[in-house]
TORFI-906423 format. One record per atom (N, C-alpha, C): x, y, z; residue in one letter. Coordinates in pm, whole numbers, plus 50000, padded with zeros to 5 digits. Atoms other than C-alpha are relative to their C-alpha. Layout:
XYZA...
***
This chain:
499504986549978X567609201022502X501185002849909X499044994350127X570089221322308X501624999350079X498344997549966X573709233822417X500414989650134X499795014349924X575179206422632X501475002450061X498445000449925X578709203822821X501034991949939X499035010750088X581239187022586X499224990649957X501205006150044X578099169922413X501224982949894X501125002149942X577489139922432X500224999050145X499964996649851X578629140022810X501695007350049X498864994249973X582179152122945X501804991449912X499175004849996X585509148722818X501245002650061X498484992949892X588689148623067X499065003850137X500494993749913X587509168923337X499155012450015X500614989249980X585079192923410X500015009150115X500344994249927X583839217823645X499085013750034X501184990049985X581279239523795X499685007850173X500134991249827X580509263724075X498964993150063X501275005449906X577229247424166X499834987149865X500015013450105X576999209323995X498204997050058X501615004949971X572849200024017X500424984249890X500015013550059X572519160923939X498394998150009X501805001550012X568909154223845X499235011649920X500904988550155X567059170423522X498724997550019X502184998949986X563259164723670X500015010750034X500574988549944X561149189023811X501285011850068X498944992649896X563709200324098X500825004349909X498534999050093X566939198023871X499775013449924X499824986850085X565549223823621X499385006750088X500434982949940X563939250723900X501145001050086X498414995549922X567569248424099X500505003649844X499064992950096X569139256023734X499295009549993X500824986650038X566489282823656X500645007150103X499374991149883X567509298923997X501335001550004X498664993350076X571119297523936X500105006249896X500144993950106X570619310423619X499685015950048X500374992249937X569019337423778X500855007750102X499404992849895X571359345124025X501665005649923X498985000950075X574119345223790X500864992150054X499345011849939X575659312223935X500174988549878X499325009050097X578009289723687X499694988450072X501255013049989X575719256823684X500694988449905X499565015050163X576619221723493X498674989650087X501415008649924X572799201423573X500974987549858X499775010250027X573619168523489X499164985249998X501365013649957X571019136123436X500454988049959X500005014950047X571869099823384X499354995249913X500545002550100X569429097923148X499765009449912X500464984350080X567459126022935X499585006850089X500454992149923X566639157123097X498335002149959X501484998350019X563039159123188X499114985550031X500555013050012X562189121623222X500034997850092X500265005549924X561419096823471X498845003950055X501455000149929X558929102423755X499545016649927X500234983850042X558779142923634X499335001149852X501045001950121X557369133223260X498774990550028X501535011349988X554209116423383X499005010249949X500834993950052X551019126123327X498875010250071X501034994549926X548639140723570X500225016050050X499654986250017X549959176623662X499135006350137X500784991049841X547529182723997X500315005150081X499414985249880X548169212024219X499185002750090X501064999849900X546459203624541X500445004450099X499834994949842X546349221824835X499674991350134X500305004249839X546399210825175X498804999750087X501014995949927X543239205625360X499945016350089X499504986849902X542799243225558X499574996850135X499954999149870X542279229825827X501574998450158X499015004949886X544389223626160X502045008149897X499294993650104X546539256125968X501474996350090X498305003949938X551149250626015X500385007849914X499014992850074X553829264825895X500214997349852X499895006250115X553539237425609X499315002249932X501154995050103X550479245525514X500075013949954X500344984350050X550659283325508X501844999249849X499175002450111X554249272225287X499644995749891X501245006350144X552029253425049X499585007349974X501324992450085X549619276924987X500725010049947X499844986050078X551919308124939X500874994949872X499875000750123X553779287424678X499454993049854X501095000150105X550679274224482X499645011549962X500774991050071X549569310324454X501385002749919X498874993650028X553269321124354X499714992449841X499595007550098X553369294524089X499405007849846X501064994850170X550789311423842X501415010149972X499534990050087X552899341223802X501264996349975X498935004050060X556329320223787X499924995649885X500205010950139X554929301523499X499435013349887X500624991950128X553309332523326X501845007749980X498434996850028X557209346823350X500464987949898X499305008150086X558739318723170X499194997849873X500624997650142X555999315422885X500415014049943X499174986950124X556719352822803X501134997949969X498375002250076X560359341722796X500234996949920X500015009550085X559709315222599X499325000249901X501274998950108X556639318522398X499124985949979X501225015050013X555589281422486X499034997550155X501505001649887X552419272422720X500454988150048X500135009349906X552659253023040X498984991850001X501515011950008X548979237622981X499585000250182X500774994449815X548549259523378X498455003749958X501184993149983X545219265723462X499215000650131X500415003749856X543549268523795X498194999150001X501205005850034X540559252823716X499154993150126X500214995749889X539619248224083X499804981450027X499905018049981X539189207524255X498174998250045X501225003249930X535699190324286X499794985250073X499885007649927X535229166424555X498144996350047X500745005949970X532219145424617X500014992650148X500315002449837X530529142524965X498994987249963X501065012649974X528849105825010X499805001050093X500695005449877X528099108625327X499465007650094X500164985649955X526389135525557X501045004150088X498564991049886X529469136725841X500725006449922X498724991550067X531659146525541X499545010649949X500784986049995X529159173025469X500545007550124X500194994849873X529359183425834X501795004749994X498444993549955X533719184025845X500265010749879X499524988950105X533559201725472X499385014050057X500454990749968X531229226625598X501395009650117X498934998649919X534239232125885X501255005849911X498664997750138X536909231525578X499725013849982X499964985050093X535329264225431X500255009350094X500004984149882X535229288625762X501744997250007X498864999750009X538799274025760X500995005349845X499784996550119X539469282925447X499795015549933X500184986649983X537979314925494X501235011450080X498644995049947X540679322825717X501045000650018X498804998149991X543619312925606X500155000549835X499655000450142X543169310725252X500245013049926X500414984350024X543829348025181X501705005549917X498254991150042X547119366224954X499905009049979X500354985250037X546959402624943X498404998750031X501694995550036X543499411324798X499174985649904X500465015050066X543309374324653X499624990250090X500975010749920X540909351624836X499614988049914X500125014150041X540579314824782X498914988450050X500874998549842X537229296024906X499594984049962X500565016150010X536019259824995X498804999650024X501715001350013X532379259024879X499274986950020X500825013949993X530249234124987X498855001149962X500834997750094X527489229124748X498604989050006X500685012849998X524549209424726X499844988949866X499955005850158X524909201224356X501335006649951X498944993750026X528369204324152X499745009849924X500174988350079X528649236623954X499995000749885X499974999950168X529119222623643X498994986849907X500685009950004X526539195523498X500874996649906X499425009250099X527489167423273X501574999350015X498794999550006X530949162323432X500314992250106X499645008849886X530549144623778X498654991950031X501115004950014X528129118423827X499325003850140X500754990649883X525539137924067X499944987250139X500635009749894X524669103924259X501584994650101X499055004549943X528529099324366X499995012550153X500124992349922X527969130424561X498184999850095X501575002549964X524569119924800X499825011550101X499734987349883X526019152125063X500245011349930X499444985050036X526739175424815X501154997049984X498815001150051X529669186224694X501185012550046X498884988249968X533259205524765X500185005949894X499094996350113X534439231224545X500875009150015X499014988849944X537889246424612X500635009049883X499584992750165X539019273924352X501275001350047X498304996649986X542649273024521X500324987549889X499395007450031X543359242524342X500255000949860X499795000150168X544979238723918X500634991850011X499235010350035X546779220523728X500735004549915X498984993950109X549499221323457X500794985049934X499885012850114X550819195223166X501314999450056X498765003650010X553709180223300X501305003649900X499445001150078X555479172622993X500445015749921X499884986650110X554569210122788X500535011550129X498864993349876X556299225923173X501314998549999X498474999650005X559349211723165X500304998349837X499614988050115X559479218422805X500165013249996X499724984649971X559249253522895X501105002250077X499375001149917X561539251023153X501314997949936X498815000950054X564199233622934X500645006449887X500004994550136X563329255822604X500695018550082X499824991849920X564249286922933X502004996649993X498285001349997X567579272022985X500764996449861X499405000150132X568429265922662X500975011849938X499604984450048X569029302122630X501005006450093X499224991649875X570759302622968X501435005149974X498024993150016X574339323223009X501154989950091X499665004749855X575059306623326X500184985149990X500235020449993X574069267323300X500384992349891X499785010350135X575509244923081X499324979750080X500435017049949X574049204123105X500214986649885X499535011350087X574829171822977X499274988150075X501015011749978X572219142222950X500974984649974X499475012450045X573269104422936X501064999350088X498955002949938X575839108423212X499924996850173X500245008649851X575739088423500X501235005550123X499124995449935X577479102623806X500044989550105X499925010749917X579229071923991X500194999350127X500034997249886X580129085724295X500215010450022X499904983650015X580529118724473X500374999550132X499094998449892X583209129224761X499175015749992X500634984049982X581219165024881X501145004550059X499054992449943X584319171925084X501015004349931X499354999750121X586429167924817X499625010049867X500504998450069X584309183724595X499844994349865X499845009250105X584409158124329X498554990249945X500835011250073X582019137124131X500374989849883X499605010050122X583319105723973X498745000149839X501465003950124X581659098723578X501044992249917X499305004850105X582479074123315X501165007949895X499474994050106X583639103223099X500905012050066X498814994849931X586149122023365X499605003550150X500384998249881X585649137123718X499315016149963X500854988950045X583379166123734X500425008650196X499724994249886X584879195624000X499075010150046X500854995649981X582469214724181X500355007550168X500144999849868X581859237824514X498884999950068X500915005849965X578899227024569X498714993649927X500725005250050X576529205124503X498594997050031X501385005049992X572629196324453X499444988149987X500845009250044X571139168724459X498944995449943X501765000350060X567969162924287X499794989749937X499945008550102X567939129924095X499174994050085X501154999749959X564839119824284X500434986150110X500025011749946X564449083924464X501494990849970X498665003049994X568149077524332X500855005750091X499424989649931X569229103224525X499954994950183X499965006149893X567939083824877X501694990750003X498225012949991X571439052324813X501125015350054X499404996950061X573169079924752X500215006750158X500364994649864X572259101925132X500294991950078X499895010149859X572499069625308X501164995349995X498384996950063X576069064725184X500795007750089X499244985149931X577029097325358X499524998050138X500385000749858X574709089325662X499964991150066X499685009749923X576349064225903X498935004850111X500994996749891X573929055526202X498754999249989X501184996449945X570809053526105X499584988050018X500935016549999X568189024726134X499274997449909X501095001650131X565939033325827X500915005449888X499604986750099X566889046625504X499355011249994X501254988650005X565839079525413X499035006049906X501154998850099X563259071325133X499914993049928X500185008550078X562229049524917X499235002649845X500675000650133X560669046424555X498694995250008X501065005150005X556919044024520X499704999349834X501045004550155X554919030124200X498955009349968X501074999250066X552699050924033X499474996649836X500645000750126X550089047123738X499555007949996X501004987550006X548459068223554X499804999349858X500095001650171X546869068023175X498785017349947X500604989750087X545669096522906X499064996749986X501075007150048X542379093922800X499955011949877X500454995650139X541079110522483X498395000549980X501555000949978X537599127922562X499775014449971X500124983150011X536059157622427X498955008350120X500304988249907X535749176722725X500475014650032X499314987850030X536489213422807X500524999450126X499044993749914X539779221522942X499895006950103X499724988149850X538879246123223X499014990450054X500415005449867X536569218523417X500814995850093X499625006149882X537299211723747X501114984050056X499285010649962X539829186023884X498624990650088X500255003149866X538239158724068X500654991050040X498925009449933X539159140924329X499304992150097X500795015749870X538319105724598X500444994449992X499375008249940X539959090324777X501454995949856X498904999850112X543049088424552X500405003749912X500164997650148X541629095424236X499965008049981X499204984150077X542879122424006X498794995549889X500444998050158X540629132423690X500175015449984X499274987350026X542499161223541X499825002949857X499804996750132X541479178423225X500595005849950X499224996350046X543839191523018X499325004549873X500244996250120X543879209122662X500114994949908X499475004650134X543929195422352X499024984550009X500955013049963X540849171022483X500454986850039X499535014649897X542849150222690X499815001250180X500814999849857X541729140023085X501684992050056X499375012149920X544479121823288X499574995250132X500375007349811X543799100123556X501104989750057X498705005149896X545799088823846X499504998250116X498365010350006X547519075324032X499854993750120X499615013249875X548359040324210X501455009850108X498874998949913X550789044824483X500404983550085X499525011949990X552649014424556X501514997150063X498875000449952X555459006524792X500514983549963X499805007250032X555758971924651X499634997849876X500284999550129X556098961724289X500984992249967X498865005950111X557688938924017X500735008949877X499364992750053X558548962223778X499535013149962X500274983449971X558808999123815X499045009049881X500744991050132X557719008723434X498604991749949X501105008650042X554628985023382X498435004550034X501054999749933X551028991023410X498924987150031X500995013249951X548538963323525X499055005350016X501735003349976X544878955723648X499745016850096X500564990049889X545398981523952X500055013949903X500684985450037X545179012523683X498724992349914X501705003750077X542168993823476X499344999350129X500894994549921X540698997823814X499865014950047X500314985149938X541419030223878X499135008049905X500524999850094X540419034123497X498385000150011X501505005749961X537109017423581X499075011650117X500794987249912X536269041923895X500165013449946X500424989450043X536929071323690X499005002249898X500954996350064X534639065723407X498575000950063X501564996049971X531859057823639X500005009550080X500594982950003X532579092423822X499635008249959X500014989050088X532979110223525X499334991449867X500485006850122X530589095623261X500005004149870X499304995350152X531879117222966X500954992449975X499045007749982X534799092223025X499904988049973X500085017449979X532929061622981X500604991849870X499335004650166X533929055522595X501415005249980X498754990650078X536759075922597X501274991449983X498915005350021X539959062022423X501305004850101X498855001449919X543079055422675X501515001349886X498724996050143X545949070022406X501384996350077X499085000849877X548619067722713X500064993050097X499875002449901X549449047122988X501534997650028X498724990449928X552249058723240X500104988750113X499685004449853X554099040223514X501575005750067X498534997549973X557359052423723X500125001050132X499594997849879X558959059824064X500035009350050X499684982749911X558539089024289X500584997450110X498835007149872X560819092424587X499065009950120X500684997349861X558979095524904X501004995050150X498744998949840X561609101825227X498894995950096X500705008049907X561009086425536X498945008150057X500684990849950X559129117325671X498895004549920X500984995950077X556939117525373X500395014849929X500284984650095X557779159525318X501095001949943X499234998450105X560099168625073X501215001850073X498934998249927X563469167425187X501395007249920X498854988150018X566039199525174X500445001150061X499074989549893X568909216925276X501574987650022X498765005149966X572809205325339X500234994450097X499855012149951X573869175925471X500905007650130X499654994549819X574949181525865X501444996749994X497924996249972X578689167425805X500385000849889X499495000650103X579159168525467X499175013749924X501254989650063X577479207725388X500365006749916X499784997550154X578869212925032X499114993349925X500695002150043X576479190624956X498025001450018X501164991049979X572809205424940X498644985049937X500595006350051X569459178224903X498885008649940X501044992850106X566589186724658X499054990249984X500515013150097X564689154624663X498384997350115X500795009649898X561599132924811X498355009149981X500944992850005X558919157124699X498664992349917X500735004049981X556519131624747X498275004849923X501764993150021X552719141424527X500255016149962X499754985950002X553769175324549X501165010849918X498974996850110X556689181824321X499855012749965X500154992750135X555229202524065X499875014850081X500654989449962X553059224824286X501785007850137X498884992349907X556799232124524X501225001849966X498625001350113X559389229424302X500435013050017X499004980750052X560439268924251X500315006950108X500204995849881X559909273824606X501594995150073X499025009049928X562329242324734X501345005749893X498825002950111X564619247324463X500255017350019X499464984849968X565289284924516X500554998350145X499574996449810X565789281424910X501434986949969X498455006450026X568449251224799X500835005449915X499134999050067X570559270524530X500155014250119X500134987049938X570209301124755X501234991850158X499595002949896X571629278325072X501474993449955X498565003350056X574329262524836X500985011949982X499154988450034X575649294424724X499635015550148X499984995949902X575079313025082X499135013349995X501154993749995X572539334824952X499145004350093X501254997549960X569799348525144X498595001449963X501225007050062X566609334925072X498255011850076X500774991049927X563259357725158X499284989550061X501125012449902X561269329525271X500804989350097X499595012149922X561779297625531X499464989649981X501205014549992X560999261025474X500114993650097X500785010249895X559099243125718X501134993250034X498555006249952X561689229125983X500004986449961X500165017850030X560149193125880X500194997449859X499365003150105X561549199025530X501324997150022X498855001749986X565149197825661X500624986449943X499445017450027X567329167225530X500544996350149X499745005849893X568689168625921X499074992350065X501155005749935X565219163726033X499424986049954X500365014950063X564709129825788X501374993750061X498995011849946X567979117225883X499735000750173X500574997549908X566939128826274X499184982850009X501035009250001X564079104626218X500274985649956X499795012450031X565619078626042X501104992650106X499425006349923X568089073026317X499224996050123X500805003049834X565209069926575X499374982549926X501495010350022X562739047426338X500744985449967X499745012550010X563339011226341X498954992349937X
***
């Protein structure tokens, strides 16, 4: 990124009305929204902005089963539809492409009961899947809709096909995102600076390169960001999240960009533009080292070419490994800390990142700076409600 805060990180002392720590996903849609609000911003990353778990590769924007509909789900869905037109805003800003497309998810039925609950999925889907005059539908098919793309025999029930679901290129997003703030009035940021500790009452954030003053703060620096919560939260019995492992590798196949996502039991095959597929992803709560890939993606490797047999030769140009931060509660965990509420969390957005990002990250710069927010997130996003839980779970 370009304009920076006393480049290459601070010198003496700084300060900022709203300090965001964490340049992934979250980090830049809380600066976009300050930016936006006209709120004096300093985003700050320990490393480069844009990296870690948030530069991977896969980009899938999956909806929630429709069934057994919540508050969470109907929150999911209205900010998957939202997302298209946030992202077509920032390309006109910008003039560079997210690599969005809502290319819809195909799911293979092996078995006839899962015929029988998808059939269930769509009348549910019929009725809650609805925005305005925009309807969204879970087809259950007896053959997929597109030949030469899913191997027909993986599906022996037929097949799902949901058109709520897209995707979008990681990497060419938060390029957009950072090529957006680049231009900002409001946000200034500085990469490479490690923030060593942080007094919220105080409003302070220690750094190698001076103290950084602030009245409030974000958190967002993903699965770092858990030490950092449990620090502040005497009492509990669990922490409140941990770092999972994923994999995930490029492939290099000439297929066309607008097919279908699919998906089983884990497995991601996501086509992208420029005739690249990604597939994903391990999830791993145990591991030797966080950036490595091994055998368990040449198996995952292995079950996607024989789903997708355009895949079977295709060159692997990429392979991806890193940490996502999954809170004890699994759902993304927001909102200001119960005794310490200068400081605001942004983190734990578990699988779902990409597709809630503008959503979470607006209702936290909006709750830092006392804003009023038009929407509500799900009471089981709260950070009280993960720490809640982590003082029960043993």
């Amino acid at each position: 990124m370009g304009r920076a805060d006393n480049p290459p990180g601070l010198a003496g002392q700084s300060s900022a009305e709203l300090l965001i720590i964490g340049g992934g996903i979250m980090g830049f849609w809380a600066a976009v929204h300050a930016e936006r609000l006209g709120v004096e911003a300093l985003l700050v990353d320990a490393g480069r902005l844009g990296q870690g778990a948030s530069g991977g590769l896969l980009g899938a924007l999956m909806p929630h089963m429709p069934d057994k509909w919540s508050e969470k789900k109907q929150f999911q869905f209205d900010a998957l539809v939202s997302l298209e037109d946030e992202i077509a805003v920032l390309e006109a800003a910008t003039g560079l492409a997210a690599g969005y497309r809502r290319s819809g998810r195909l799911i293979p039925l092996p078995k006839p009961h899962l015929r029988k609950i998808a059939l269930g999925h769509s009348q549910d889907a019929e009725a809650h899947w609805h925005h305005g005059e925009r309807r969204f539908h879970w087809h259950v098919l007896d053959a997929a809709p597109v030949e030469g793309w899913i191997d027909p025999a993986a599906g022996e029930s037929g097949f799902v096909f949901d058109t709520l679901a897209a995707r979008v290129a990681p990497r060419a997003f938060l390029a957009v995102l950072a090529h957006f703030l680049d231009k900002a009035k409001h946000v200034r940021f500085a990469e490479g600076l490690d923030i060593q500790s942080i007094d919220p009452d105080k409003g302070i954030a220690a750094t190698a390169e001076g103290a950084i003053r602030f009245s409030r703060c974000i958190l967002s620096a993903g699965h770092h960001s858990f030490p950092v919560l449990d620090g502040l939260t005497p009492g509990r019995h669990s922490p409140l999240g941990q770092p999972v492992k994923g994999q995930a590798a490029l492939l290099k196949a000439d297929v066309d960009p607008g097919l279908p996502v699919i998906f089983r039991d884990g497995l991601y095959i996501v086509p992208h533009e420029g005739g690249l597929v990604a597939v994903g992803s391990t999830s791993e709560n145990r591991f030797d080292d966080p950036l490595s890939t091994d055998d368990q993606l040449d198996k995952l490797l292995a079950a996607a070419r024989t789903m997708a047999p355009a895949l079977a030769d295709a060159e692997a140009v990429e392979c991806w490994a890193g940490l996502r931060p999954k809170a004890i509660d699994r759902d993304p965990m927001v909102g200001a800390h119960p005794d310490h509420p200068r400081l605001i969390a942004l983190t734990g957005g578990f699988k779902v990142s990409f597709g809630l990002a503008h959503r979470l990250a607006e209702a936290a710069v909006r709750e830092a700076m006392e804003i009023p927010c038009s929407f509500k997130l799900p009471e089981s996003f709260a950070l009280s409600n993960h720490i809640m839980i982590a003082s029960h779970k043993t």
